[in-house]
C-alpha positions in Angstrom: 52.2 48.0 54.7 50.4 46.8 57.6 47.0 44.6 56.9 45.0 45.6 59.8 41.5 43.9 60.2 38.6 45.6 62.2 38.8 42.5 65.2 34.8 42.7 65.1 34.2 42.6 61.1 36.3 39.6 60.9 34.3 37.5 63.0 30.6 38.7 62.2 29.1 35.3 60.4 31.7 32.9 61.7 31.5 33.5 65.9 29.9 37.0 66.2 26.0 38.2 65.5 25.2 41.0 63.4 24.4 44.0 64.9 21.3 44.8 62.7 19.4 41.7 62.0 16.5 41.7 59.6 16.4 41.1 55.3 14.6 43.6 53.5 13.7 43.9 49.6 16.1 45.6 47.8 13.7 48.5 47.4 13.6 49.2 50.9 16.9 48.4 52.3 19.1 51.7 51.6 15.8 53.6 53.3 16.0 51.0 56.8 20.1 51.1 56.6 19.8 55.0 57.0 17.0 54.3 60.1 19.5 51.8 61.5 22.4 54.5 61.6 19.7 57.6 62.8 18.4 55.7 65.7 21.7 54.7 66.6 23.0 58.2 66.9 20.0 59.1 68.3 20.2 56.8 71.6 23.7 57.3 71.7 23.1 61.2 72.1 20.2 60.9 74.0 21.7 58.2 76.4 25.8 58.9 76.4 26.8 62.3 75.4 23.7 64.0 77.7 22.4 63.3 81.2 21.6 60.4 82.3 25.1 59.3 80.8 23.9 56.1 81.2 27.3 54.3 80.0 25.6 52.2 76.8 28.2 50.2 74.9 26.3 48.6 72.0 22.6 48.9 70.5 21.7 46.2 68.3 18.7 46.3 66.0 16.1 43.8 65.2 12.9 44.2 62.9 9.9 41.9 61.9 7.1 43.2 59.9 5.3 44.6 62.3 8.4 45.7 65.4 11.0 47.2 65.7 13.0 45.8 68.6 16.4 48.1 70.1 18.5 46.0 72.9 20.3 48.3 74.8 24.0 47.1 76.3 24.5 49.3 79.3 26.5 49.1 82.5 23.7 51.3 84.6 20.3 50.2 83.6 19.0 52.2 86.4 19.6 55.2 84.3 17.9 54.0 81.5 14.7 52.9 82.5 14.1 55.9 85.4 12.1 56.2 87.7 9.0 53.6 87.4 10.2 53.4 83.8 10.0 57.3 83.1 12.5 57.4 80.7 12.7 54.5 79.1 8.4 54.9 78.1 9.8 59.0 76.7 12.5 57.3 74.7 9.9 54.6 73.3 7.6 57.4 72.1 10.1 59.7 70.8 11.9 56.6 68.6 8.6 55.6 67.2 7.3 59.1 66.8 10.8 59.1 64.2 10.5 56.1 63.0 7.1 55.6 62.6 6.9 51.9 63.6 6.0 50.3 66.5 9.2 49.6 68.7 10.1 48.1 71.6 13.2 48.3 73.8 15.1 45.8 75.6 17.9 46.2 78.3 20.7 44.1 78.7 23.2 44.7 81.9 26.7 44.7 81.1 27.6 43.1 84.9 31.9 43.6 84.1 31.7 47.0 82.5 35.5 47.1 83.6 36.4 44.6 81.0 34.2 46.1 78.2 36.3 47.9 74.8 33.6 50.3 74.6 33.2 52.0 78.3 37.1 51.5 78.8 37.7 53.9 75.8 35.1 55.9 76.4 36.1 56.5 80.1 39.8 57.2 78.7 38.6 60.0 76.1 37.0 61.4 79.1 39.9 61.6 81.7 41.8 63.3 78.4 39.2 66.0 78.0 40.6 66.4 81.3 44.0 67.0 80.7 44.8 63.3 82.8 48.5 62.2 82.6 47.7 59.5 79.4 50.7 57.0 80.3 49.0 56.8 83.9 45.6 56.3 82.6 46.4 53.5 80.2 48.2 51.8 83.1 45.6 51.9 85.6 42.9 50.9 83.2 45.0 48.0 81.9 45.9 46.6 85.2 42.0 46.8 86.2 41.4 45.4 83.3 43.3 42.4 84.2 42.0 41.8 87.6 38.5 41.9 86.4 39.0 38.7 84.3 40.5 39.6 81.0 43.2 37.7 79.7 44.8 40.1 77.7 44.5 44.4 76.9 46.2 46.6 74.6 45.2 50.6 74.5 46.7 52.6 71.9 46.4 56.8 71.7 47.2 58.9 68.7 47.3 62.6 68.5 48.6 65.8 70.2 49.3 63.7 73.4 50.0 66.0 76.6 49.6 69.4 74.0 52.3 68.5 72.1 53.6 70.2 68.8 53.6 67.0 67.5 51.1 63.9 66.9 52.4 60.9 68.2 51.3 57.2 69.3 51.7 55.7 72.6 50.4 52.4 73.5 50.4 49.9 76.6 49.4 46.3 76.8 49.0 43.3 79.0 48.9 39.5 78.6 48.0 38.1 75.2 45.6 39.4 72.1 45.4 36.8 69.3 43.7 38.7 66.7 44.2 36.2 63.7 42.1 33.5 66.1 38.3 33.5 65.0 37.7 31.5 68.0 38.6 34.4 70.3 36.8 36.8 71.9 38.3 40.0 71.2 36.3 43.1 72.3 37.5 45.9 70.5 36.7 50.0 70.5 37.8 53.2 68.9 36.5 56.7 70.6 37.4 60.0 69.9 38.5 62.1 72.4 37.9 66.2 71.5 40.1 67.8 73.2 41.3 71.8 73.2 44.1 71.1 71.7 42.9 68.7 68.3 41.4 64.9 68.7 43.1 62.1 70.1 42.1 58.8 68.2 41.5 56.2 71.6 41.6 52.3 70.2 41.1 49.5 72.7 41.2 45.5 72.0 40.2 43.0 75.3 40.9 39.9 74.7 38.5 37.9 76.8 39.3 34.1 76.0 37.8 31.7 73.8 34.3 31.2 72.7 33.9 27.9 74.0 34.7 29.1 77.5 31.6 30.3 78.1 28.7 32.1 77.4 28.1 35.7 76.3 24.4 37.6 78.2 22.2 37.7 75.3 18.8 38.6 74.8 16.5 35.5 73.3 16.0 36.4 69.9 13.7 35.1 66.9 15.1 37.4 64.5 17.6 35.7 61.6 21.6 35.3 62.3 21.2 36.4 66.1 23.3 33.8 67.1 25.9 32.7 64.8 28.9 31.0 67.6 29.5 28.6 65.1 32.2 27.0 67.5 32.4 23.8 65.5 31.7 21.2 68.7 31.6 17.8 67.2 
C-alpha cells in the first residue's frame, strides 16, 4: 500500500505556520475549533463560490483575548475590499455579528497566483464544469506553471473523466516534486469539481524550491507559532 502524506501536515511545526494560531483552555477549545471551521466556510462562500469571486487561496486565523484577527490570501484584493472598503467593512460586521467578538481582517496579495496549488485547482474544477478537454487543461496549466517560476508541477484528476462509464485517473507533471524534503516548499491542493456527470477529485502539488531561497509574503504577527521556518542556518 501506498503511504501518502498530506505535503502541508508534514511540514506544519518544522518549516510551515499553523493556519489557526491561538491556545485556548481545554474548556473552550472544541467551541473555538468549530468557530475556526464556520468562519472559514463562511468567507470561502461569501468570497469564492459567490460574486465577487474574489480568487482567495488560504484564510488563516489568529486570536488574542480581546481580537479576532482573519488574513485573507487572495490574488484580487480589489474584490475584496470594494469600493472605498464597502465590502470588506459588510464582511467585518457580518463575521463579528456571528462570532460575537471583535475582529479584524487583513489582506495579503498573492502577486504569482499562476504558481499557487489553490487557484490552479480551483481554476481546473472550473474549466471541467465546463466540459474542457482535461488532458489540454492540465498541460497548459502545467507549462504556465513553469514559466511563472515554479520548479516543478504535478496535477492529478480522478473520476468520470470526459463522461466516461468508468472512473479513471490521469495525471501530468513537470520538473521535480521532492515530497519527502521538509526543506521544500511544496504548495499543495485538492478541489472538487461537481460536475453533471458525478465529481472529479482535482489534486495539485507545486513545488516551489527551497525554504532558504527566499522569503514567503507574510503578514507581521504577535500571535504564537506564526513563524515556525526553522531552516536550521548555523
Amino acid at each position: 500500500m501506498g503511504q501518502k502524506t498530506h505535503p502541508f501536515g508534514f511540514r506544519v511545526g518544522i518549516t510551515e505556520a499553523h493556519k489557526s494560531r491561538w491556545y485556548a483552555p481545554k474548556a473552550l477549545f472544541a467551541e473555538l475549533l468549530v468557530e475556526d471551521y464556520r468562519i472559514r466556510q463562511y468567507v470561502d462562500k461569501r468570497l469564492n463560490r459567490t460574486p465577487p469571486f474574489a480568487a482567495v487561496s488560504d484564510i488563516l486565523i489568529e486570536r488574542t483575548r480581546e481580537e479576532l484577527t482573519i488574513i485573507v490570501k487572495t490574488a484580487r484584493p480589489g474584490l475584496v475590499i470594494g469600493p472605498k472598503g464597502a465590502e470588506i467593512d459588510r464582511l467585518t460586521t457580518d463575521l463579528m455579528a456571528m462570532t460575537g467578538r471583535k475582529v479584524s481582517i487583513k489582506i495579503v496579495e498573492i502577486r504569482n497566483p499562476d504558481t499557487n496549488a489553490c487557484l490552479i485547482a480551483e481554476a481546473i474544477a472550473e474549466q471541467m464544469k465546463k466540459r474542457a478537454n482535461f488532458r489540454r487543461l492540465l498541460k497548459q496549466r502545467c507549462e504556465s506553471a513553469m514559466q511563472n517560476g515554479a520548479k516543478g508541477v504535478r496535477i492529478q484528476v480522478s473520476g468520470r473523466l470526459g463522461g466516461a462509464e468508468m472512473s479513471r485517473t490521469f495525471q501530468t507533471r513537470l520538473g521535480s516534486i521532492p515530497l519527502s524534503t521538509l526543506q521544500a516548499n511544496v504548495d499543495y491542493a485538492c478541489v472538487p469539481s461537481r460536475t453533471t456527470y458525478g465529481i472529479i477529485g482535482v489534486k495539485v502539488w507545486v513545488y516551489k524550491g527551497m525554504y532558504t531561497e527566499g522569503e514567503e509574503d507574510q503578514v507581521e504577527s504577535k500571535a504564537a507559532g506564526a513563524r515556525a521556518r526553522a531552516r536550521g542556518r548555523r
